[in-house]
C-alpha positions in Angstrom: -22.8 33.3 -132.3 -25.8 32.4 -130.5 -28.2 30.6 -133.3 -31.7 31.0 -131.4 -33.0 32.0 -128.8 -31.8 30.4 -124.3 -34.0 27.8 -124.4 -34.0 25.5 -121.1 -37.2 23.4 -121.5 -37.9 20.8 -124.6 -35.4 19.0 -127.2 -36.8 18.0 -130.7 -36.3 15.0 -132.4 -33.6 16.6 -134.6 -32.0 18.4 -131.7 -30.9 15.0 -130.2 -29.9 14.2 -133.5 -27.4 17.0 -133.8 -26.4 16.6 -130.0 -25.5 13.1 -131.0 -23.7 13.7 -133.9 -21.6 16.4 -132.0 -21.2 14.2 -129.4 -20.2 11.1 -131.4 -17.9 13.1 -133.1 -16.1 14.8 -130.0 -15.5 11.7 -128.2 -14.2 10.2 -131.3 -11.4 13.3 -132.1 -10.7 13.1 -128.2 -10.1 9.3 -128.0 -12.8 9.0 -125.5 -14.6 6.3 -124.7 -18.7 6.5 -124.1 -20.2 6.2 -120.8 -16.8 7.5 -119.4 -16.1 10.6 -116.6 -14.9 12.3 -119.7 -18.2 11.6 -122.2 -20.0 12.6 -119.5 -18.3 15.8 -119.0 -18.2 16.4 -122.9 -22.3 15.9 -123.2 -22.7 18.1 -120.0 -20.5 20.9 -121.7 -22.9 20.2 -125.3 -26.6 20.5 -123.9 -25.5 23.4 -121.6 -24.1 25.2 -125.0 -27.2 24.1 -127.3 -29.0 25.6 -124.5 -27.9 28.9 -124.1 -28.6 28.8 -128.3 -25.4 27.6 -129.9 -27.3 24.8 -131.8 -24.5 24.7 -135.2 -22.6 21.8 -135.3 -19.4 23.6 -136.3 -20.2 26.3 -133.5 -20.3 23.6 -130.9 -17.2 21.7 -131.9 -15.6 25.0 -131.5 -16.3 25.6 -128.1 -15.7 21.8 -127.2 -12.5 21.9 -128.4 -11.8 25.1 -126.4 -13.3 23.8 -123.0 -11.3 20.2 -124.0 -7.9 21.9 -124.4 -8.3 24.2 -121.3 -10.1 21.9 -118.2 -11.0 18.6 -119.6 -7.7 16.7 -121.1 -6.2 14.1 -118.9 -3.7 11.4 -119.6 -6.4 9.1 -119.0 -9.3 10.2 -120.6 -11.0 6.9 -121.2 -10.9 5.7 -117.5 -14.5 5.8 -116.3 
């Protein structure tokens, strides 16, 4: 599952790029508005992941999804 190897220190250019895309994507599905609690809480959950080496888009919508359907839903997920 894990795509390279724990890395803790240094994003590239096209790391952000797929962090971003993830995380547009995510708050989008989840009705979530940016700069929210719950953004917050969904880009927390994505750097953590990319860290630990899950760095595929598909792999980290996955595990999103999971974390959103377990802690993370509210009724109000856009209040801030």
């Amino acid at each position: 599952m894990l795509d390279r190897p724990i890395r803790t220190d240094t994003f590239y250019p096209n790391d952000l790029d797929t962090l971003r895309a993830v995380f547009d994507a995510m708050c989008q599905e989840f009705d979530v508005l940016p700069d929210t609690a719950a953004a917050h809480s969904v880009a927390r959950e994505l750097i953590r992941l990319f860290q630990t080496g899950m760095t595929e888009p598909a792999m980290l919508m996955i595990a999103v999804r999971a974390r959103w359907q377990g802690d993370w839903k509210t009724e109000d997920s856009n209040a801030a």
